[in-house]
C-alpha positions as CSV (number, residue, x, y, z in Angstrom):
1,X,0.0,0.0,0.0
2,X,1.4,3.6,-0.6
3,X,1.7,5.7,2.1
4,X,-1.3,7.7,1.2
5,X,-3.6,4.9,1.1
6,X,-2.3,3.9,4.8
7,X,-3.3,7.6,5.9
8,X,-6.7,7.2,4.1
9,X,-7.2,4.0,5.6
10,X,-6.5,5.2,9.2
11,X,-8.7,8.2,9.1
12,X,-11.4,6.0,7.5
13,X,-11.2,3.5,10.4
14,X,-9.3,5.0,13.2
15,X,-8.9,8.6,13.6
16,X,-13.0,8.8,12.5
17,X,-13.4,7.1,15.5
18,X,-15.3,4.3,14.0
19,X,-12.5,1.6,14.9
20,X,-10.1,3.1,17.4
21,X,-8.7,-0.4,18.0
22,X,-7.9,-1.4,14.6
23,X,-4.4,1.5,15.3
24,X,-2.9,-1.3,15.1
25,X,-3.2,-2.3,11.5
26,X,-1.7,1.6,10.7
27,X,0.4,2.9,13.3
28,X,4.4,1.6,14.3
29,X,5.1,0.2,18.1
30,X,6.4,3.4,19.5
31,X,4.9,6.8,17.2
32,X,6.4,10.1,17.2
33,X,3.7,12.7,17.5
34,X,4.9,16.8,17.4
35,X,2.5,18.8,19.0
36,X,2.1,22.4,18.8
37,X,0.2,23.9,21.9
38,X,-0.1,27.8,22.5
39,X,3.3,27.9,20.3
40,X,4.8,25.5,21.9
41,X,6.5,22.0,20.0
42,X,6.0,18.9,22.7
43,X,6.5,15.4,21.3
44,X,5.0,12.8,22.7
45,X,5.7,9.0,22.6
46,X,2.6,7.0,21.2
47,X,1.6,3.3,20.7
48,X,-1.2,2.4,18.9
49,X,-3.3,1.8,21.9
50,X,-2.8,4.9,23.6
51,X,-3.7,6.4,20.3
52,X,-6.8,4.4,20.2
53,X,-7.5,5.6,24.3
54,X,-7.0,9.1,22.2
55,X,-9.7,8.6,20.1
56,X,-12.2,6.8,22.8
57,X,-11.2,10.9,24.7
58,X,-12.3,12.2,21.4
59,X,-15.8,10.5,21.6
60,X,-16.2,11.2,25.4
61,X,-16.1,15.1,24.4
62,X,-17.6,15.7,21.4
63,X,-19.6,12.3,20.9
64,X,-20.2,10.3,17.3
65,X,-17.9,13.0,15.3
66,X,-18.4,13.6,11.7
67,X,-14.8,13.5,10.2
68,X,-14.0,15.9,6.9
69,X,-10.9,15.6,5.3
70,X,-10.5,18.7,3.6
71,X,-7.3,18.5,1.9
72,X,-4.5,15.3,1.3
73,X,-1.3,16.1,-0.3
74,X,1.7,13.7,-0.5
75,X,5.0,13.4,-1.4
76,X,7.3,10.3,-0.8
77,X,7.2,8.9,2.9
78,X,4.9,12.2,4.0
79,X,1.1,12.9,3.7
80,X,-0.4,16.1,4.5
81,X,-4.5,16.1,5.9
82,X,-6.3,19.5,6.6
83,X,-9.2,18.0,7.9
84,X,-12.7,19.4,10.2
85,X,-14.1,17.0,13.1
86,X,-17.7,18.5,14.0
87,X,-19.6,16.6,16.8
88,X,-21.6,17.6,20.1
89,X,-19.9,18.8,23.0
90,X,-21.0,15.9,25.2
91,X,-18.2,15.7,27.9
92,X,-15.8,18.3,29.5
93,X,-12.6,19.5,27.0
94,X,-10.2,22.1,28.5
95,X,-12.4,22.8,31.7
96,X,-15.4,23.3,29.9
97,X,-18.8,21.9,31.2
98,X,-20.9,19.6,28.3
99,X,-23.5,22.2,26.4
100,X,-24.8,20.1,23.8
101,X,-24.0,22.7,21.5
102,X,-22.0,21.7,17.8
103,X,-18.6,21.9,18.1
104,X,-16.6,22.1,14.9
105,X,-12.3,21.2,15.0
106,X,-10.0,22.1,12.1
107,X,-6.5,20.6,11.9
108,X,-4.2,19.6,10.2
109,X,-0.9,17.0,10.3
110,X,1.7,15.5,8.4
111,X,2.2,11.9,8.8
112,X,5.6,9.8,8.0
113,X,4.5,6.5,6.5
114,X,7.7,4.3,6.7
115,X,7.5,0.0,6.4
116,X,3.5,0.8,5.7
117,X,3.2,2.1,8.9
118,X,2.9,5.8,10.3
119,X,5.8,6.6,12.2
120,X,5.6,10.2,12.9
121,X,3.5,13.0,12.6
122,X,3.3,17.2,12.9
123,X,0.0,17.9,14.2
124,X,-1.6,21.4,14.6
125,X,-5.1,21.9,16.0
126,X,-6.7,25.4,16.0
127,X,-7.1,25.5,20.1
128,X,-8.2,28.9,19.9
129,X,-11.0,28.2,17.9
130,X,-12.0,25.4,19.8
131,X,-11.7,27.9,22.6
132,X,-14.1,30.2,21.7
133,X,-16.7,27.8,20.6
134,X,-16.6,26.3,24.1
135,X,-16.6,30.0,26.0
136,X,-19.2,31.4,23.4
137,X,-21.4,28.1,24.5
138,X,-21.2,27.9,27.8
């Protein structure tokens, strides 16, 4: 499979939150994911079934999410995804009580595909955004 299938594959089954537990079937043993919060890098160390605990988070908070990819761009080992999550804000995110209210996400990564696996990626998440939805809404 090429490297942008695998992606495909992963938000189809994974990342949509349909399948968290098939992480497996995409993701290496030990994952390198670079974060940027508030402007700040972190990278943090992930296997694919803390990635799927990830995912089971993401459903807590914003319940049966729609997943959008908006754009998927690749070159070689790297595949870029702009993509927009929209669910209900069912459970608490960043101190936020539930409102019920839609609650859109846009990001966007850059995965490293290597042995048909992901190995790495560059994440970016408009927190700010997300931010404001949940202060306008509560």
């Amino acid at each position: 499979m090429t490297p942008t299938e695998i992606v495909q594959l992963f938000f189809r089954d994974v990342r949509s939150g349909l399948l968290p537990d098939a992480a497996n079937a995409y993701m290496s043993e030990q994952v390198l994911a670079h974060q940027i919060t508030s402007e700040n890098e972190t990278t943090v160390h992930r296997t694919p079934a803390n990635y799927a605990d990830h995912v089971r988070e993401m459903i807590a908070a914003y319940g049966a999410f729609k997943l959008e990819i908006q754009e998927l761009i690749a070159q070689d080992e790297r595949v870029y995804v702009r993509w927009k999550q929209t669910g209900t804000h069912a459970g608490e995110v960043d101190g936020f009580r539930p409102t019920g209210q839609t609650i859109v996400e846009i990001a966007s990564a850059v995965y490293r595909v290597h042995n048909e696996r992901i190995a790495e990626y560059w994440i970016q998440i408009d927190r700010e955004g997300l931010r404001l939805q949940l202060q306008n809404n509560a």
